[in-house]
C-alpha positions in Angstrom: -62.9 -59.9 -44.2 -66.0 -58.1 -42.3 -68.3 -61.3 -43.0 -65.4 -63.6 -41.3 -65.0 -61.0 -38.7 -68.6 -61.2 -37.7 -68.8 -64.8 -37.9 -65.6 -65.1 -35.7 -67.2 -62.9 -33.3 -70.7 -64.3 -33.5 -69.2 -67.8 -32.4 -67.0 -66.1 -29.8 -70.8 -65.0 -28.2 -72.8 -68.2 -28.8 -69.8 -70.1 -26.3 -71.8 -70.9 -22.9 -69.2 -69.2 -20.8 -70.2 -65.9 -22.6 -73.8 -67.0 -22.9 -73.5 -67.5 -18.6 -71.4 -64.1 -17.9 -74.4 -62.4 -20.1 -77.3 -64.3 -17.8 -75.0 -63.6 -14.4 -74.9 -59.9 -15.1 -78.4 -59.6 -15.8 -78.4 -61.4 -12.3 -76.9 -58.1 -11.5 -78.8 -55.4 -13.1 -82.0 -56.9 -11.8 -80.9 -56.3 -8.2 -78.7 -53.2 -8.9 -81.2 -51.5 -10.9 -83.4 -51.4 -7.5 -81.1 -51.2 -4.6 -79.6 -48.7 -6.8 -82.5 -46.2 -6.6 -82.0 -46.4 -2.7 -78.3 -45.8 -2.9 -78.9 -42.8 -5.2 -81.8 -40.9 -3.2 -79.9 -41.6 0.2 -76.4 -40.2 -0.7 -75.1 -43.5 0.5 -72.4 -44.3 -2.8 -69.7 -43.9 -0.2 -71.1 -46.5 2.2 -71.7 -48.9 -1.0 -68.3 -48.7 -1.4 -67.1 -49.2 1.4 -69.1 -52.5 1.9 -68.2 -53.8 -1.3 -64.0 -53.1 -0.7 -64.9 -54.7 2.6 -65.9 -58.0 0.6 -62.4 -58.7 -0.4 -61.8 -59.4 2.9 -64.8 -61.9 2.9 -63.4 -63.6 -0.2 -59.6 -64.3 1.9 -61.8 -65.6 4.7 -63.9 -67.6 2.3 -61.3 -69.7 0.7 -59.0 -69.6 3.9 -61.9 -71.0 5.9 -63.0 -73.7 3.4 -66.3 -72.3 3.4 -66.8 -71.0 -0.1 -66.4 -67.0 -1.3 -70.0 -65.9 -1.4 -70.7 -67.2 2.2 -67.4 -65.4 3.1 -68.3 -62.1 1.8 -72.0 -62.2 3.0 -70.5 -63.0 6.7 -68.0 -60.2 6.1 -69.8 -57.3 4.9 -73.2 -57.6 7.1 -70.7 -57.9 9.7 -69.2 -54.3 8.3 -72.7 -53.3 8.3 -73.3 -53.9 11.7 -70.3 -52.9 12.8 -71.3 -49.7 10.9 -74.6 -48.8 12.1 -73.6 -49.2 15.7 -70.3 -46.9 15.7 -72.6 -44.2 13.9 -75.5 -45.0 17.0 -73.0 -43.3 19.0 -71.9 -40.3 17.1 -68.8 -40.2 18.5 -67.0 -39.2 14.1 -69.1 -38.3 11.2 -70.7 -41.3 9.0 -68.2 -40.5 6.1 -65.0 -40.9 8.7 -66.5 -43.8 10.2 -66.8 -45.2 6.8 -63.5 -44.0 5.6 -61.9 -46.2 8.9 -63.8 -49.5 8.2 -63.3 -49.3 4.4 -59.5 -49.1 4.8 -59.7 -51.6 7.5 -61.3 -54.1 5.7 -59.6 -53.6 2.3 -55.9 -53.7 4.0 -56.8 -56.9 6.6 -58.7 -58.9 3.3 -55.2 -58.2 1.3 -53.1 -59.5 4.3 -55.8 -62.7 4.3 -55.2 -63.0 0.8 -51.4 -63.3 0.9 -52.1 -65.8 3.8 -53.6 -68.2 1.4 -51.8 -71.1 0.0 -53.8 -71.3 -2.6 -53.3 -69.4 -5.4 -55.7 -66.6 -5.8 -56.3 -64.1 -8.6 -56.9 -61.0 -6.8 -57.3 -58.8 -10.3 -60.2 -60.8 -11.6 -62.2 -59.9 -8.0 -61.2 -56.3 -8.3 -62.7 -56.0 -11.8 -64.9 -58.6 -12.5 -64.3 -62.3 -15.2 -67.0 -64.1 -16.7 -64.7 -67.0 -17.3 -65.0 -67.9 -13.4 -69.1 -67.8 -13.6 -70.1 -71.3 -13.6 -73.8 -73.3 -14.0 -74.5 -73.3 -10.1 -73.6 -69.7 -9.8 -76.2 -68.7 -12.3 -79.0 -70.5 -9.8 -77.0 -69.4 -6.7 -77.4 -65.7 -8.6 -80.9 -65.6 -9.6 -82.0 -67.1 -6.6 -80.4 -64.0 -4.9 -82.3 -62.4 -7.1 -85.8 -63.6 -6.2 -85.1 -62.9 -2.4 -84.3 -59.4 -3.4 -87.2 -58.7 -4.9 -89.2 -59.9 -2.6 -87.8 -58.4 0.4 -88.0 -55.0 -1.3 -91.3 -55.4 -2.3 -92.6 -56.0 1.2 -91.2 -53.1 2.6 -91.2 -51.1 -0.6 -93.5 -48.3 1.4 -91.3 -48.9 4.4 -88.1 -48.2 2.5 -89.1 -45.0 0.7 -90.4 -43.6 3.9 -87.3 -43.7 5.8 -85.8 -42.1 2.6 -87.5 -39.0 2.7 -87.5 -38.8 6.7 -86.5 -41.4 9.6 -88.2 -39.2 12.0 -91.9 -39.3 10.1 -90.9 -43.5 9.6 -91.0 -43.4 13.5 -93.9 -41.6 13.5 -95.8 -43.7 11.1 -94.4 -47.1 13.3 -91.6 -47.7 10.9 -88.4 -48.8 13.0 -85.5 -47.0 10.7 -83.2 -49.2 12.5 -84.4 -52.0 11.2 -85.1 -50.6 7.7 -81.2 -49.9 7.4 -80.6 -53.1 8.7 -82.3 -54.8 5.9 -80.9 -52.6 3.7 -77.1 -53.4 4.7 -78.4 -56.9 4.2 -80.0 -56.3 0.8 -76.3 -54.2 -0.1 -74.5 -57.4 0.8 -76.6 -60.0 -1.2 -76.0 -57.4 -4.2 -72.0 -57.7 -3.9 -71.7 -61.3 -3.3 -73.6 -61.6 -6.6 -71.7 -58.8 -8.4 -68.2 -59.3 -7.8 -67.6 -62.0 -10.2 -68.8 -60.0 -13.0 -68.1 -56.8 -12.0 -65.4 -57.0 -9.1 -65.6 -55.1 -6.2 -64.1 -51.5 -7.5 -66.8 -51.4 -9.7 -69.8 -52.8 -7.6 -70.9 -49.1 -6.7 -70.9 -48.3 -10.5 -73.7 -50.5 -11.1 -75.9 -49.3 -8.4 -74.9 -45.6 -8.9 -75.1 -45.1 -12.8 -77.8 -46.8 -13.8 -79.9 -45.1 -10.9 -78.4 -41.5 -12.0 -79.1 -41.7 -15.6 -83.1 -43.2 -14.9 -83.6 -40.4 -12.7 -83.5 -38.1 -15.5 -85.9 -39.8 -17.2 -89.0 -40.2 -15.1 -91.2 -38.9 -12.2 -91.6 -42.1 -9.8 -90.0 -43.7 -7.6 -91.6 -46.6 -8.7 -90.7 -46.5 -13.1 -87.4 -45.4 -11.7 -86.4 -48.1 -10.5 -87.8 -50.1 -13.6 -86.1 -48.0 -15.4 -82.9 -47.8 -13.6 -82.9 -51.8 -13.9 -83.4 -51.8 -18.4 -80.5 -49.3 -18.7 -78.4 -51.9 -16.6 -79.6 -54.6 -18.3 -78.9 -52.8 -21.5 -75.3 -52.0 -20.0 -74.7 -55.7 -19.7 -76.0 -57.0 -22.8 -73.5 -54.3 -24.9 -70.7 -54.5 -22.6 -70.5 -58.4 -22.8 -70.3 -57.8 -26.1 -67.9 -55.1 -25.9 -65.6 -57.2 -24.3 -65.7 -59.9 -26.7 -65.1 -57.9 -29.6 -62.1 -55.6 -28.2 -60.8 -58.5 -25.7 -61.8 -56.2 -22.6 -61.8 -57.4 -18.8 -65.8 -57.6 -19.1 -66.5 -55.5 -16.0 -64.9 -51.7 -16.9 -66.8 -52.9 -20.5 -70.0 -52.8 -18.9 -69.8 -49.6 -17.0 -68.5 -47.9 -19.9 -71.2 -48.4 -21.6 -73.3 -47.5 -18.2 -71.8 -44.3 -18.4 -72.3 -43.9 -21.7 -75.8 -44.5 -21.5 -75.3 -41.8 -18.3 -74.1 -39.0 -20.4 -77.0 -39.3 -23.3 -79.8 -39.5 -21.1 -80.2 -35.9 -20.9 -80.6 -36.1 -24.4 -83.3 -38.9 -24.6 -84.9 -36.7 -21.3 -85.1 -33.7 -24.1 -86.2 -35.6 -27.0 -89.1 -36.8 -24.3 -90.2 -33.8 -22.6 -90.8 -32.2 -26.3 -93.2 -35.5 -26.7 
């Protein structure tokens, strides 16, 4: 009975749909792993949030527009972004009631879109994330996400980390912070147009949160942090695929699960290597 189990389930993994849902969400912890680390170190898990419930939106205006979801949601939430950084310019409300007003804005208008749509649309497998929807020109669309990530982050790696630890020493040292968060909303966007078929846009800021947390325990540098941050996600994806497949689980809560999991023994694993 176990050896058939294990077969049945070994042949449920080897089908390329799983096989692609295991490749896309590496897609994700490559780029969540190091925008995470930002996220983390500059309190900002609200305004991920807030840009990812702001990409449902995108997706109504995507398929009502012809255009295609993942150019809807890009055009949506740097538009949020924008919208964002220029409201807190002024300083008329705090950043988290600002955020609070856009969020709800976005999540309540992109529902209204939605239900505008003659086409049938699944609205539970954007809010949580299916692996059934990834298909072979995703995965390129994906990693090729990925590689502009990268490399915009490691251009202004130094640039970045400065206006972490003070905007008003980036200024002195020539860094415009203005720009830096600009690039950043930017980087944030890229990150949930690539996530939300895998994870779905309530669980977006999981990914960039958790993986981040539980790293931080774990080393001294910004730099291994973010390495770091970026194995435990991977790790995360590779166990909650198969999670998923073994328990028939919506494959997004799977994977953070096993993120949070991961969250809650790092103190542990930080123990075992401190006494090293």
């Amino acid at each position: 009975m176990i050896i058939i189990k294990t077969l049945s389930l070994e042949k449920k993994i080897t089908d390329p749909f799983i096989i692609r849902g295991i490749l896309a969400g590496i897609a994700v912890a490559l780029i969540s792993g190091l925008v995470g680390c930002f996220v983390v170190w500059r309190r900002m898990s609200y305004y991920g949030e807030s840009i990812a419930h702001s990409s449902l939106l995108g997706v109504g205006l995507g398929i009502l527009m012809g255009i295609g979801i993942n150019p809807g949601v890009i055009f949506t939430c740097l538009l949020f972004g924008i919208l964002f950084l220029w409201l807190q310019q002024s300083k008329v409300l705090s950043s988290d009631t600002l955020l609070g007003v856009l969020s709800h804005l976005a999540l309540s208008v992109g529902v209204i879109v939605i239900s505008m749509n003659r086409v049938k649309i699944d609205i539970h497998s954007f809010l949580f994330g299916d692996i059934l929807t990834v298909t072979q020109n995703d995965l390129w669309g994906m990693y090729l996400a990925v590689l502009v990530v990268v490399i915009i982050i490691c251009l202004n790696w130094s640039s970045l980390l400065l206006v972490t630890i003070d905007e008003d020493l980036a200024k002195a040292e020539g860094v415009n912070p203005l720009f830096i968060n600009l690039l950043l909303t930017s980087i944030l966007t890229i990150v949930v147009a690539v996530s939300i078929q895998i994870i779905g846009l309530l669980l977006i800021t999981s990914m960039l949160i958790i993986p981040a947390a539980a790293s931080r325990r774990l080393v001294n540098s910004p730099e291994t942090m973010a390495v770091v941050a970026t194995v435990i996600g991977i790790l995360s994806v590779i166990i909650g695929i198969f999670l998923s497949v073994e328990i028939d689980a919506p494959s997004g809560p799977s994977i953070v699960v096993v993120s949070a999991v991961l969250f809650f023994l790092s103190p542990v694993l930080a123990m075992l290597l401190n006494k090293k």
